[in-house]
C-alpha positions in Angstrom: 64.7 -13.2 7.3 64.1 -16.5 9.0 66.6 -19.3 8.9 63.5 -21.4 7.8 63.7 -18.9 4.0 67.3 -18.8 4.1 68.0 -21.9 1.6 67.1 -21.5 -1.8 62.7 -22.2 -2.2 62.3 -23.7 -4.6 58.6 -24.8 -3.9 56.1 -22.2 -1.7 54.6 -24.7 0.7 52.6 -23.7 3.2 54.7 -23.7 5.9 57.2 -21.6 4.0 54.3 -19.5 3.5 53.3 -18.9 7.1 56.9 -18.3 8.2 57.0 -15.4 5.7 53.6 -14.0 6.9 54.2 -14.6 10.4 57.8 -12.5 9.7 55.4 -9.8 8.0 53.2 -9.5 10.8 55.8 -9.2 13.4 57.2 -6.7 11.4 60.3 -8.1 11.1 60.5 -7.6 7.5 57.5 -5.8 5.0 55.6 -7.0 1.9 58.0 -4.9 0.0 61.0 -6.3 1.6 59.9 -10.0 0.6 58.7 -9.3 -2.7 62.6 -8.4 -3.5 64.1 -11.1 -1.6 62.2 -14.0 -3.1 60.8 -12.7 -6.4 57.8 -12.7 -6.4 54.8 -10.5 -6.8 53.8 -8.2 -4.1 50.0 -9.2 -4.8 50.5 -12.7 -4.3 52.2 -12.5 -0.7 49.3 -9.6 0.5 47.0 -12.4 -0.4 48.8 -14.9 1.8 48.8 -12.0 4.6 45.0 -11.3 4.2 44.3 -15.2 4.0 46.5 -15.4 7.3 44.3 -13.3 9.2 40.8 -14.5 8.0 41.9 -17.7 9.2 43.6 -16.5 12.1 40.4 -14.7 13.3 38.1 -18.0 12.7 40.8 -19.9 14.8 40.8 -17.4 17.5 36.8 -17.4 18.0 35.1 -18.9 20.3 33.2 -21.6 17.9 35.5 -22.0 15.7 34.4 -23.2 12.0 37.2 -25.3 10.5 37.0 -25.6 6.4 35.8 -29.1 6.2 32.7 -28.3 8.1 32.4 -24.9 5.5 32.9 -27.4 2.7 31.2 -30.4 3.9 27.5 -27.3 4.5 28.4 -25.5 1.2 28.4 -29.5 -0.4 25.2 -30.3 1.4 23.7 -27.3 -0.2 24.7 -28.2 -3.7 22.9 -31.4 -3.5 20.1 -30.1 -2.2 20.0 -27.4 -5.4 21.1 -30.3 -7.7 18.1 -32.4 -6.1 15.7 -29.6 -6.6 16.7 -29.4 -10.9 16.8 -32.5 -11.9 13.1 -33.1 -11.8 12.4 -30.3 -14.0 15.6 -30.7 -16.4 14.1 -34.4 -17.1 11.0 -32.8 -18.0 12.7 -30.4 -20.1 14.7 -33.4 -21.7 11.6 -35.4 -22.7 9.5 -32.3 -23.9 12.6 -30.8 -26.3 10.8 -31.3 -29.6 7.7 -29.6 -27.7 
């Protein structure tokens, strides 16, 4: 493994977590292997792997979509939605003994 893994982790940060993935990828050591070495579930480090190449794919296309912008739409979309109810739960509010 990486000198970057070879002190004691205490905490998983992201970096940590991209040097393990990017280990797995290369091949260099398995899901398996890891699991062992830093106790902890096998589940939890295949996620890291699968979210490593989702992003990986959006950062390799050619318009890339970076989370804020994903975040900042699925926001926009919310209000809209919120927007919409609020008419008709006001109605609803002022009609509940109807």
């Amino acid at each position: 493994m990486s000198t970057l893994m070879d002190e004691e982790i205490k905490r998983w940060t992201a970096k940590r977590k991209a040097a393990l993935v990017l280990e797995i990828l290369q091949g260099k050591t398995s899901v398996a292997e890891a699991s062992r070495a830093y106790d902890l579930p096998p589940s939890e480090i295949e996620t890291w792997v699968n979210d490593g190449r989702k992003r990986m794919e959006n950062a390799l296309k050619a318009n890339p979509q970076d989370v804020r912008d994903q975040y900042e739409h699925q926001l926009k979309d919310l209000q809209e939605a919120y927007g919409e109810a609020m008419p008709e739960l006001r109605a609803r509010k002022k009609c509940s003994p109807c």
